[in-house]
N, C-alpha and C positions, 0 to 999 in steps of 0.2 A: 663425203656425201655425194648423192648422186642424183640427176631429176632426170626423170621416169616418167615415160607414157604407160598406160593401161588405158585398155577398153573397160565399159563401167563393170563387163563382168568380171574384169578382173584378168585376163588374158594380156602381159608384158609387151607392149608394142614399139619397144626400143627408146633410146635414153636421146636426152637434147644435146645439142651438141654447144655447149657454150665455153669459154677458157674457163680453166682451174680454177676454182676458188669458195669460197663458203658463200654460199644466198640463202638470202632467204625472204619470205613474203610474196610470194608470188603471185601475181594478177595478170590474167589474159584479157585482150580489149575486148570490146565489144563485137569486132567483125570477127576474131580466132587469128590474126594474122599476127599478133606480138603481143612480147608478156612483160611484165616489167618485173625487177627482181630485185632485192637488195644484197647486196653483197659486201660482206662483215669481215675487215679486218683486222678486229680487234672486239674487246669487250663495248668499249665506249665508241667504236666509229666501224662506220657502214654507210655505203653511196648505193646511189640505185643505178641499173644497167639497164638498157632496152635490148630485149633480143628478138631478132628476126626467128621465127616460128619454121617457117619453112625453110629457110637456108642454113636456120643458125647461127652463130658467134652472138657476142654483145659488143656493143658499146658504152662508154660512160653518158648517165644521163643528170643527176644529180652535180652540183660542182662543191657545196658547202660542209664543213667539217660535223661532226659527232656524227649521233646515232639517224639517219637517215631509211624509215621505215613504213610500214604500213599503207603502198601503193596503191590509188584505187583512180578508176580510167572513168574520164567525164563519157555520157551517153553515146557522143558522137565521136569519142573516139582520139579525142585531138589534143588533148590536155591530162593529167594527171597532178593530184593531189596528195600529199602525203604528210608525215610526221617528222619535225625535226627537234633534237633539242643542242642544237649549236651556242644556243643564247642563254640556255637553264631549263628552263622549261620546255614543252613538247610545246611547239606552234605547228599550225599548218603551211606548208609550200606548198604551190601550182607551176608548174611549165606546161608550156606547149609544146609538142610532139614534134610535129611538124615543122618545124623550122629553128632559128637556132635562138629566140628568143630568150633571154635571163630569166631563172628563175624567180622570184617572186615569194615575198610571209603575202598568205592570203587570209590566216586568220589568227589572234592570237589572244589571248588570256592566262589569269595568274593560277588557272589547274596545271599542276606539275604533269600530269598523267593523263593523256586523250591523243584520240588517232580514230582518224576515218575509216568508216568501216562500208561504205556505198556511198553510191551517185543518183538520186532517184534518176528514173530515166525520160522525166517529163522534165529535166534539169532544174529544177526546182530546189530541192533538196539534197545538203551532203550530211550523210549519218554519221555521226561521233559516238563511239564508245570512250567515255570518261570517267573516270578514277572519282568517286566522292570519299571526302574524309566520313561523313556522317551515317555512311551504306556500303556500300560495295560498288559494280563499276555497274553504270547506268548507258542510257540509250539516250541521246540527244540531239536535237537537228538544230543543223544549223542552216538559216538562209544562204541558197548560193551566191551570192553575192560576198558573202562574207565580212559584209558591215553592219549585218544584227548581231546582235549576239543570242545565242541557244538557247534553247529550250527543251525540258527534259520531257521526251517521249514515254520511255519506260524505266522504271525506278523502283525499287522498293530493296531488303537487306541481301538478296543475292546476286551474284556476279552475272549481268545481262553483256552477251556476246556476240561476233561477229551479224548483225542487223544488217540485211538486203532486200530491195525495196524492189516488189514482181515490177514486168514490165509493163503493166497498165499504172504503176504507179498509188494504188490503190493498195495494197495487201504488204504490211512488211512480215519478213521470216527472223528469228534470234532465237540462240540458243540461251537457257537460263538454270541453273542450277538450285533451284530453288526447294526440290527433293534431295537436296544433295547430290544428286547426278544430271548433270546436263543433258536434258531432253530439250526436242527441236519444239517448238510455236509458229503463229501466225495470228496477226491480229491486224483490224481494218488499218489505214495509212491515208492521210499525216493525222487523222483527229483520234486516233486511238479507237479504245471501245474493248469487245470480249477476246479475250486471248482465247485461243484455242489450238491443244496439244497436239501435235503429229506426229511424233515417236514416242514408243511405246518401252524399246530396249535403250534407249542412250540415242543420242541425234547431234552433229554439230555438223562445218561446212555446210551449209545449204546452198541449191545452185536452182535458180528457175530457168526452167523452159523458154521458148522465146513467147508462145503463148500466154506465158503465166497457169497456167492450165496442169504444171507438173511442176514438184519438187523433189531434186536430188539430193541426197543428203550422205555425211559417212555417219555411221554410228561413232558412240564415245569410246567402241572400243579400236577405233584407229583402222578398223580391216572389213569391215560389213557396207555394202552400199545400198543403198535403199532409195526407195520414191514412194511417193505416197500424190494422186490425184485433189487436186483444188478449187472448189467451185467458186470462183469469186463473185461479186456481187451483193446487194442489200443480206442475202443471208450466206454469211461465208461457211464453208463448209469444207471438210475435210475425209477424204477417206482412209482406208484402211492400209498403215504402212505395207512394204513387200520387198520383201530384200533379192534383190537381182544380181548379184555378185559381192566376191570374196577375196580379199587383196593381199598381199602377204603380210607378216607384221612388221616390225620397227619403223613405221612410217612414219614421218617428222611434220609433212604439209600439202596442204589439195588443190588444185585450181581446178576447172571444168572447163573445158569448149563450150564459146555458145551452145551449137545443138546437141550439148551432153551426152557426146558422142564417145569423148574422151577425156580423162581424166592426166593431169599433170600431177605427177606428187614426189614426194621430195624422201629417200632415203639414204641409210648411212652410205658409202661406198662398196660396192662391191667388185668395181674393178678398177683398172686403170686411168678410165675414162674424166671428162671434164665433172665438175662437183658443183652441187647446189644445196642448200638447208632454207627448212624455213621452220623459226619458232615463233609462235602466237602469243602474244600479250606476255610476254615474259617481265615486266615490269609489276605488271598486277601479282602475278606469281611470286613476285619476290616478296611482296608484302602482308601475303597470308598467311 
């Protein structure tokens, strides 16, 4: 596997330069300057690497054993939170970026199956997608602080996915399968209220704008890019999806640049060059 720049139309803008290895879950910060990556080797164990953006290579970031997954970067940029399940179950770690700080369980509970999925960006809020025995995987927030425990945002019997919070903080985007094919939503944030549909052909990945004002999104079929305009505010509103580009297939995983300028995504290898992968929620997958 290989990780891949394109522009959103779809035009190949050269590969990242990181050492050999399987990654995957990729998350770019806040500013576009580094991404974090998990990198897998093995079934049961995977560490996360930081990689510098514009120079390239990685470094080790993560220090603890098992599955080590589902990276997502605090507002400002300085911390990252993730999924671990060294102990049994999945808990959350935090480190801090910036300096050489020890990792850290920032949050934990007896669901076997949960992993952050955003940061709102008024810091406020970390989104969890979790595994319920009695539905399917639901949408839950948890206080940043990480000494409340959660509470479920979105829930009912279909699998609610990658949840990210615009940057007014007001409007979350998840993908739901509830037609039996994942199409993208948006609905107000943190008190809920009317969901409302924005893909029309299949929707997941979603990436907002810095404004909040647009969303990016790929279709479900792994190779279409689309945006659709969003009116936030007392009456939320969404306009008419419009697909701006076309990707090649076997693509594995997506990250955005802030000004969704450019898209990172993750395919098999096609040359000799350094390797990345990123699979989503393969946990939930195994249990359907």
């Amino acid at each position: 596997t290989v990780a891949m720049w394109f522009d959103t139309k779809g035009a190949a803008r050269g590969t990242l330069n990181v050492p050999p290895g399987h990654y995957e879950f990729a998350a770019i910060s806040p500013d576009g300057s580094r991404a974090m990556l998990a990198k897998s080797t093995s079934p049961t164990e995977s560490a996360l690497w930081l990689v510098d953006l514009a120079r390239g290579g990685a470094v080790p970031f993560s220090t603890g054993p098992g599955r080590n997954d589902n990276p997502v970067w605090s507002p400002e940029g300085s911390r990252v939170v993730w999924s671990s399940d060294r102990d049994g179950p999945q808990q959350l770690y935090v480190k801090n970026v910036n300096d050489g700080t020890p990792e850290r369980i920032f949050f934990s509970s007896d669901v076997v199956f949960k992993a952050p999925t955003g940061w709102s960006p008024d810091g406020k809020w970390i989104v969890l997608a979790q595994l319920d025995p009695d539905t399917a995987q639901n949408i839950w927030l948890l206080d940043a602080s990480g000494k409340v425990a959660p509470t479920q945002l979105i829930g009912g019997p279909a699998r609610q996915v990658r949840a990210l919070v615009s940057p007014g903080s007001n409007v979350i985007a998840f993908g739901s399968d509830d037609s039996d094919r994942f199409q993208l939503f948006v609905q107000p944030f943190p008190g809920g209220g009317r969901r409302i549909q924005v893909s029309e052909k299949g929707g997941l990945f979603a990436f907002w704008s810095r404004d909040g004002r647009r969303l990016l999104y790929i279709g479900d079929d792994l190779r279409t890019v689309w945006e659709a305009d969003v009116q936030q505010g007392p009456n939320l509103t969404v306009g008419a999806p419009r697909q701006i580009g076309q990707l090649p297939g076997d693509l594995l995983g997506f990250a955005a640049t802030p000004d969704l300028d450019r898209l990172l995504v993750i395919s098999p290898e096609r040359s000799g060059t350094g390797s990345a992968a990123v699979v989503q929620n393969w946990r939930a997958a195994l249990r359907k």
